[in-house]
N, CA, C and O atoms as CSV, one atom per row, in Angstrom:
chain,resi,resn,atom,element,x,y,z
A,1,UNK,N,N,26.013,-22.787,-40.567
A,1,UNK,CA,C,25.475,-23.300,-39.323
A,1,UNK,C,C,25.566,-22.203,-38.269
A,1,UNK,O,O,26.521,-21.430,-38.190
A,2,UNK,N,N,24.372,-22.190,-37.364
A,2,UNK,CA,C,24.775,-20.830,-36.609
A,2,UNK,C,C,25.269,-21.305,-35.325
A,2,UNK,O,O,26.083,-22.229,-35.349
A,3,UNK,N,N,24.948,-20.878,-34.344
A,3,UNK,CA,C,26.003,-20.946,-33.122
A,3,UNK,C,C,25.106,-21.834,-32.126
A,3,UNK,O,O,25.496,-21.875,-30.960
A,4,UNK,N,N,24.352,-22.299,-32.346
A,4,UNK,CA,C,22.985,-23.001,-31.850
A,4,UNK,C,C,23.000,-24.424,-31.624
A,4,UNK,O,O,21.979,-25.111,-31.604
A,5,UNK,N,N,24.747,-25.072,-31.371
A,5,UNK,CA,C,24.833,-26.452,-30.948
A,5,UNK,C,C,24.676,-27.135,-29.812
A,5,UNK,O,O,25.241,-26.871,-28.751
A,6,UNK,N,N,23.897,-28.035,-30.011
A,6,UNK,CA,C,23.652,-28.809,-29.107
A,6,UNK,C,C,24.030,-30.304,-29.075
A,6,UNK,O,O,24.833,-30.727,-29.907
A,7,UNK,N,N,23.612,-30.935,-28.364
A,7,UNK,CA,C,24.333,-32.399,-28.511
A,7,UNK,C,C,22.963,-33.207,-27.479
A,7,UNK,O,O,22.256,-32.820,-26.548
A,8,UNK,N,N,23.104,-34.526,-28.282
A,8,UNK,CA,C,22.120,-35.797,-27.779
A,8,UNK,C,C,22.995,-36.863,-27.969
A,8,UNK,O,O,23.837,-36.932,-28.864
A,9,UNK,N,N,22.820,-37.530,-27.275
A,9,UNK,CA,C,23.349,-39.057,-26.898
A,9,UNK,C,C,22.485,-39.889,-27.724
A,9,UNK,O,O,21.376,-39.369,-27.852
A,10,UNK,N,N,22.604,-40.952,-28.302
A,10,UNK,CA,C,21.773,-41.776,-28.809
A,10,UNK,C,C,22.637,-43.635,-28.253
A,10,UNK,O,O,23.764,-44.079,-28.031
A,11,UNK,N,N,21.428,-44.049,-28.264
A,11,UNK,CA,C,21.813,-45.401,-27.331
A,11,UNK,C,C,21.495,-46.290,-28.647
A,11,UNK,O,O,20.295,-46.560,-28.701
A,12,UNK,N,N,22.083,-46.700,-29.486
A,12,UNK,CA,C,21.855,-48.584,-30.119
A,12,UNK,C,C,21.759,-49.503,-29.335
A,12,UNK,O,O,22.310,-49.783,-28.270
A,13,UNK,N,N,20.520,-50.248,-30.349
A,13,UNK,CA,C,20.486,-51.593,-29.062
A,13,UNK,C,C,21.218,-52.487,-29.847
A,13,UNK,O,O,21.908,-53.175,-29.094
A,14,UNK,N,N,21.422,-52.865,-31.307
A,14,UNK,CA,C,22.291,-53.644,-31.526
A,14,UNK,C,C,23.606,-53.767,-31.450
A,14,UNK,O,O,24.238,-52.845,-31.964
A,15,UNK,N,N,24.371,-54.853,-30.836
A,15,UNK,CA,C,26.153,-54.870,-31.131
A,15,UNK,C,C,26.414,-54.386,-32.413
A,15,UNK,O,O,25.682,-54.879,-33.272
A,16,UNK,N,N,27.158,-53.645,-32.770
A,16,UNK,CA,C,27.372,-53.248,-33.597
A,16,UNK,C,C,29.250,-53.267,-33.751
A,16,UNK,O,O,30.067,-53.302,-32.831
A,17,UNK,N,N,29.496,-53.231,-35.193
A,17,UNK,CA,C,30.981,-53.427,-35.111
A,17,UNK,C,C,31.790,-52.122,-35.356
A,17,UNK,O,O,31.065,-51.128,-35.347
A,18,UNK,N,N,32.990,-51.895,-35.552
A,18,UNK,CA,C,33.655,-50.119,-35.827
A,18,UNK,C,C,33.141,-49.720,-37.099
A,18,UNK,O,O,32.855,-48.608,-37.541
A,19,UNK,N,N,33.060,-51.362,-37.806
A,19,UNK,CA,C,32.563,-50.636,-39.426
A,19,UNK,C,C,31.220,-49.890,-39.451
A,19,UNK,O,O,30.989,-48.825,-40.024
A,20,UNK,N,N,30.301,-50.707,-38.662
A,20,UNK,CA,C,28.962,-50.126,-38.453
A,20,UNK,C,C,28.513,-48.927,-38.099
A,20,UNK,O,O,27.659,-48.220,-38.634
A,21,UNK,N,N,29.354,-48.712,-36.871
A,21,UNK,CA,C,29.141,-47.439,-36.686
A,21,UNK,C,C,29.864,-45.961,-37.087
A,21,UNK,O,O,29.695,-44.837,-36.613
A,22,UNK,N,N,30.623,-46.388,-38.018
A,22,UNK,CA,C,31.757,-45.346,-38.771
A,22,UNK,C,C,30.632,-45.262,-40.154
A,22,UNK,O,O,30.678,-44.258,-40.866
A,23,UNK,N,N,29.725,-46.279,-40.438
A,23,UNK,CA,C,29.325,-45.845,-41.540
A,23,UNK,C,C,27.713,-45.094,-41.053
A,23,UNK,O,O,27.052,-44.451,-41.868
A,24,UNK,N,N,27.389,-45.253,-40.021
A,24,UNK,CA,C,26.259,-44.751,-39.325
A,24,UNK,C,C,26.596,-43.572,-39.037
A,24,UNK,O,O,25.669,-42.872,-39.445
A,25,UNK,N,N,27.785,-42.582,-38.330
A,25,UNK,CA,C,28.688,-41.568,-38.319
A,25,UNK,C,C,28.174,-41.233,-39.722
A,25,UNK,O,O,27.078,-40.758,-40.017
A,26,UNK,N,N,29.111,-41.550,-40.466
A,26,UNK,CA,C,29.145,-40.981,-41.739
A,26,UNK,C,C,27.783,-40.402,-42.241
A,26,UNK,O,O,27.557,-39.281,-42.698
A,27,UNK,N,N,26.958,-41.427,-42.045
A,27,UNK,CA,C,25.760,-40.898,-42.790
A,27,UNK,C,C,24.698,-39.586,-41.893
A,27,UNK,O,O,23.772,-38.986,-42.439
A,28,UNK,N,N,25.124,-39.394,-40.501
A,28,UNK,CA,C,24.638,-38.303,-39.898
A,28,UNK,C,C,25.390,-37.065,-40.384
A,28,UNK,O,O,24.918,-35.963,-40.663
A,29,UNK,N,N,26.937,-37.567,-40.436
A,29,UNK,CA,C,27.265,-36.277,-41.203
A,29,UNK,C,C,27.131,-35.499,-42.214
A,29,UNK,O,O,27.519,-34.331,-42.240
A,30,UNK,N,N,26.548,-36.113,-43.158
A,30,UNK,CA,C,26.416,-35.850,-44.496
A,30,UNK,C,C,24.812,-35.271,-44.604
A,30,UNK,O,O,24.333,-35.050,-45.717
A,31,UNK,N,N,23.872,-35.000,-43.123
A,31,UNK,CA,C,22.941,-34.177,-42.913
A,31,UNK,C,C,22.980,-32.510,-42.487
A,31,UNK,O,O,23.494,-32.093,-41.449
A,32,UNK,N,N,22.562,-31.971,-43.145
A,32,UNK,CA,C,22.211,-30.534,-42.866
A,32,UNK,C,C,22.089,-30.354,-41.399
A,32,UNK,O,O,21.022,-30.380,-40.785
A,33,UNK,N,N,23.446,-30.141,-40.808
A,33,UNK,CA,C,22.817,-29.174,-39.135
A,33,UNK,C,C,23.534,-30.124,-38.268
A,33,UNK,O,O,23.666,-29.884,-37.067
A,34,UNK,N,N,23.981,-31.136,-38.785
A,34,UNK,CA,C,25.018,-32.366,-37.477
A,34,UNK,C,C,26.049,-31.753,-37.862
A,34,UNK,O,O,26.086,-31.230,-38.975
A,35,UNK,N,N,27.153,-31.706,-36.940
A,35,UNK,CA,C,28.479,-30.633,-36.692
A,35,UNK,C,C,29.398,-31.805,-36.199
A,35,UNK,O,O,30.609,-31.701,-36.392
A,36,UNK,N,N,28.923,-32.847,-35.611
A,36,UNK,CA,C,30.000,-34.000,-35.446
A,36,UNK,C,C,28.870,-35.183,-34.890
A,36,UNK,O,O,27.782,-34.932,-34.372
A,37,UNK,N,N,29.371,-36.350,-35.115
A,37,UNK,CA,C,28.651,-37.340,-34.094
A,37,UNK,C,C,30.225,-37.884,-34.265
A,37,UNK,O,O,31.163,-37.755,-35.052
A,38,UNK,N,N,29.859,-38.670,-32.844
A,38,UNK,CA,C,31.182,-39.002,-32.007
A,38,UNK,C,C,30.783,-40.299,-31.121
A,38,UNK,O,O,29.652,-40.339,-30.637
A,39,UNK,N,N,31.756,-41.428,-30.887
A,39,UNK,CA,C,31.495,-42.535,-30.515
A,39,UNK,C,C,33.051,-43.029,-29.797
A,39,UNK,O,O,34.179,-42.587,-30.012
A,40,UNK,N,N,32.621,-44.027,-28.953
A,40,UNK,CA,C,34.167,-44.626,-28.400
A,40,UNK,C,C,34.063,-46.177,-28.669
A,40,UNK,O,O,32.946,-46.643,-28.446
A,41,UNK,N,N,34.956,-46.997,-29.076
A,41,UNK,CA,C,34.614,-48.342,-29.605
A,41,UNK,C,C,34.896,-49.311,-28.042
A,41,UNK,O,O,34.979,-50.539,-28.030
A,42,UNK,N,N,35.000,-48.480,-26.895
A,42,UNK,CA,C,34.536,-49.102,-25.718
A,42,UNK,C,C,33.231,-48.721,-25.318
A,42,UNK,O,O,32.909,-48.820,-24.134
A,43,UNK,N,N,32.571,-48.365,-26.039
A,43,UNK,CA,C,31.241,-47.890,-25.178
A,43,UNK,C,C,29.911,-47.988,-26.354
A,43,UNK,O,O,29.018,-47.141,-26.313
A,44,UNK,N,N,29.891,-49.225,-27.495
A,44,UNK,CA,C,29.928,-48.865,-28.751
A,44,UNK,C,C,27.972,-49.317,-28.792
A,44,UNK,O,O,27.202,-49.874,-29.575
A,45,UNK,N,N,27.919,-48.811,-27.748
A,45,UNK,CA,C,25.849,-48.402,-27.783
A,45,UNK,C,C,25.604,-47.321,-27.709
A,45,UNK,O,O,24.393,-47.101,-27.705
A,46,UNK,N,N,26.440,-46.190,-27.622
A,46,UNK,CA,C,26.675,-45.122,-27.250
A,46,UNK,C,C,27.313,-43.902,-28.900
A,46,UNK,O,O,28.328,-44.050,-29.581
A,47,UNK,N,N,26.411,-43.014,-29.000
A,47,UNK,CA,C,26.817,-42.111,-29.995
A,47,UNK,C,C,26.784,-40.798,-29.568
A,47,UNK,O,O,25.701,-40.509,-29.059
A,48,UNK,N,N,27.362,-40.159,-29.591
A,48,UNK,CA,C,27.091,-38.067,-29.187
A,48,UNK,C,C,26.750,-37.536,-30.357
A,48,UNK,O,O,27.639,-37.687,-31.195
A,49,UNK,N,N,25.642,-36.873,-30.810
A,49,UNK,CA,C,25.759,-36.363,-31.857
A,49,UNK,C,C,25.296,-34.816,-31.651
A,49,UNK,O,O,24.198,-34.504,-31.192
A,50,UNK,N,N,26.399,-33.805,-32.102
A,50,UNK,CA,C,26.595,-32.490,-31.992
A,50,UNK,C,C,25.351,-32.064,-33.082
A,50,UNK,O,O,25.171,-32.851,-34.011
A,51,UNK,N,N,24.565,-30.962,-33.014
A,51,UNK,CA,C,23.608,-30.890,-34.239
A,51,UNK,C,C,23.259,-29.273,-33.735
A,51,UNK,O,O,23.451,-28.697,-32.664
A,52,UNK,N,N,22.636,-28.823,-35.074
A,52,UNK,CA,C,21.859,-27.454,-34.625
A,52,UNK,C,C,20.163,-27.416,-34.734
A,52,UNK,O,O,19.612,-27.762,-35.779
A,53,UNK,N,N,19.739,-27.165,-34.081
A,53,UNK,CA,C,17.960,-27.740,-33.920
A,53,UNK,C,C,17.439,-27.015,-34.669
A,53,UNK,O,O,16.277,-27.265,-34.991
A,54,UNK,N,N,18.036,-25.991,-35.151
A,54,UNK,CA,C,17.205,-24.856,-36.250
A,54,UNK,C,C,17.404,-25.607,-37.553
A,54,UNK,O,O,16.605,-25.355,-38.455
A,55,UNK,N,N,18.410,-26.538,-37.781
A,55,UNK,CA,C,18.160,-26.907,-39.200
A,55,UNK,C,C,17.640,-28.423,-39.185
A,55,UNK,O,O,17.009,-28.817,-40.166
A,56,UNK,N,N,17.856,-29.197,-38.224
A,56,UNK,CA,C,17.545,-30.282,-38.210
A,56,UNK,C,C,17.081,-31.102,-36.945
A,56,UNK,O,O,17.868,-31.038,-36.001
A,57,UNK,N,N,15.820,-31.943,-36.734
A,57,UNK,CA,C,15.288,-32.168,-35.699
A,57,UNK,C,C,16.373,-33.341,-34.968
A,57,UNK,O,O,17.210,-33.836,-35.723
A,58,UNK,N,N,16.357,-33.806,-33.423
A,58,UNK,CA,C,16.886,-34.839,-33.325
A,58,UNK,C,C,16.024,-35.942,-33.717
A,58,UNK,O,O,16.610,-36.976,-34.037
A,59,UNK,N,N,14.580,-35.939,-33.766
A,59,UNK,CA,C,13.919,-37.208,-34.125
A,59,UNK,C,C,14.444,-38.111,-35.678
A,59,UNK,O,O,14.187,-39.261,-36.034
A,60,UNK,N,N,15.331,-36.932,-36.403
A,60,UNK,CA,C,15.873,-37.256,-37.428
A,60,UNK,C,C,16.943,-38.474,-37.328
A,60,UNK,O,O,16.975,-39.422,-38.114
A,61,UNK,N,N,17.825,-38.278,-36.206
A,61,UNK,CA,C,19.003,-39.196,-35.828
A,61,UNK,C,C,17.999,-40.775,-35.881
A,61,UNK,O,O,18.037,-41.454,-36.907
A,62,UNK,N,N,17.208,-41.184,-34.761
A,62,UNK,CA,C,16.556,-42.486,-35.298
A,62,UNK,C,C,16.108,-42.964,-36.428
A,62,UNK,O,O,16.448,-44.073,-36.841
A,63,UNK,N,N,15.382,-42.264,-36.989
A,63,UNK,CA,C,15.122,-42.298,-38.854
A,63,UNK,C,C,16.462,-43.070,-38.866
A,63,UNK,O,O,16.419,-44.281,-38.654
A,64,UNK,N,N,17.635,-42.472,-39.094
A,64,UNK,CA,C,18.610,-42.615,-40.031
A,64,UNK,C,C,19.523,-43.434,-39.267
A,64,UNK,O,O,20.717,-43.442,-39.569
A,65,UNK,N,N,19.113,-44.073,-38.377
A,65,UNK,CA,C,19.483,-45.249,-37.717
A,65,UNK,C,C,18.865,-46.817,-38.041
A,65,UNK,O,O,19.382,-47.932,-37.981
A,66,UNK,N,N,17.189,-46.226,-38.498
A,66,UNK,CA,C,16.857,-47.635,-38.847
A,66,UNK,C,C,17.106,-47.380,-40.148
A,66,UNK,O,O,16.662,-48.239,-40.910
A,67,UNK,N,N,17.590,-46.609,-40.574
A,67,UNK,CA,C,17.543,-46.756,-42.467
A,67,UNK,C,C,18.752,-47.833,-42.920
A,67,UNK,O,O,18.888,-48.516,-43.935
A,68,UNK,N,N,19.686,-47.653,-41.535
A,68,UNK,CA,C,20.986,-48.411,-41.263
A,68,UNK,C,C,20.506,-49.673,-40.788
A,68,UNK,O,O,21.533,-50.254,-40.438
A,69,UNK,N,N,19.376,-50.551,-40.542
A,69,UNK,CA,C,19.069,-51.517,-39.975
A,69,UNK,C,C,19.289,-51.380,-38.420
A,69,UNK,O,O,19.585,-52.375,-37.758
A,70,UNK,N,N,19.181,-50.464,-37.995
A,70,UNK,CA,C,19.434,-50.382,-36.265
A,70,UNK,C,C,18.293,-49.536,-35.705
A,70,UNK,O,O,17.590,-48.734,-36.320
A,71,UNK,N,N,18.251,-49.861,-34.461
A,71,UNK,CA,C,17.226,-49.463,-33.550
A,71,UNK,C,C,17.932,-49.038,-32.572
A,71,UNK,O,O,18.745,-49.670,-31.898
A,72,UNK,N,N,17.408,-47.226,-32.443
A,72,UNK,CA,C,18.121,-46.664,-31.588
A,72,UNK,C,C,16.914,-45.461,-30.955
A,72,UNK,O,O,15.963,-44.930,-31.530
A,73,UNK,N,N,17.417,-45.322,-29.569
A,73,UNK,CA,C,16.245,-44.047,-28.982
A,73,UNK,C,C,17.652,-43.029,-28.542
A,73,UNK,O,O,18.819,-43.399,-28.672
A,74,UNK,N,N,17.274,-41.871,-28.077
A,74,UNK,CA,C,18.037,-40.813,-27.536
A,74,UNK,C,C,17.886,-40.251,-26.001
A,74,UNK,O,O,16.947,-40.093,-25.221
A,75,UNK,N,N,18.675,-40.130,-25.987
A,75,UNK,CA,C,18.537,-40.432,-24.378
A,75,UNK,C,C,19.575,-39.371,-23.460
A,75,UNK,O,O,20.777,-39.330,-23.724
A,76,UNK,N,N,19.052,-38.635,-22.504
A,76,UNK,CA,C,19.600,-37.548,-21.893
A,76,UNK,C,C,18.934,-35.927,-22.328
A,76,UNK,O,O,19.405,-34.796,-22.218
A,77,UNK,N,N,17.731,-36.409,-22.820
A,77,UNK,CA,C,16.839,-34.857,-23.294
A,77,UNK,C,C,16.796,-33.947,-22.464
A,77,UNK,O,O,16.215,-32.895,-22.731
């Protein structure tokens, strides 16, 4: 990964529970070019996800939000 991190916020609209979003985590991590996504279970519409844009787009993060059954946009571009 090169030195090229950036970070996007992504907003869920569904309640979601710790399991939900630990396994939604999980599955951004396990993409080419996300370096962390990060969440607080007080704020739990709310995701940070650290990424590098040379290997992977952010339009990718929604994809792999509804693949999870959730509907999510990004927000703070």
């Amino acid at each position: 990964m090169s030195n090229n991190i950036v970070d996007v916020t992504m907003h869920i609209d569904e309640n979601t529970t710790h399991d939900d979003r630990e396994q939604l985590r999980d599955k951004l991590l396990q993409k080419d070019g996300v370096a962390a996504a990060v969440y607080h279970d007080d704020k739990p519409h709310l995701m940070v996800i650290e990424y590098d844009p040379q290997i992977i787009k952010a339009s990718e993060f929604g994809k792999i939000a509804q693949e999870s059954g959730l509907h999510a946009e990004l927000i703070g571009l």
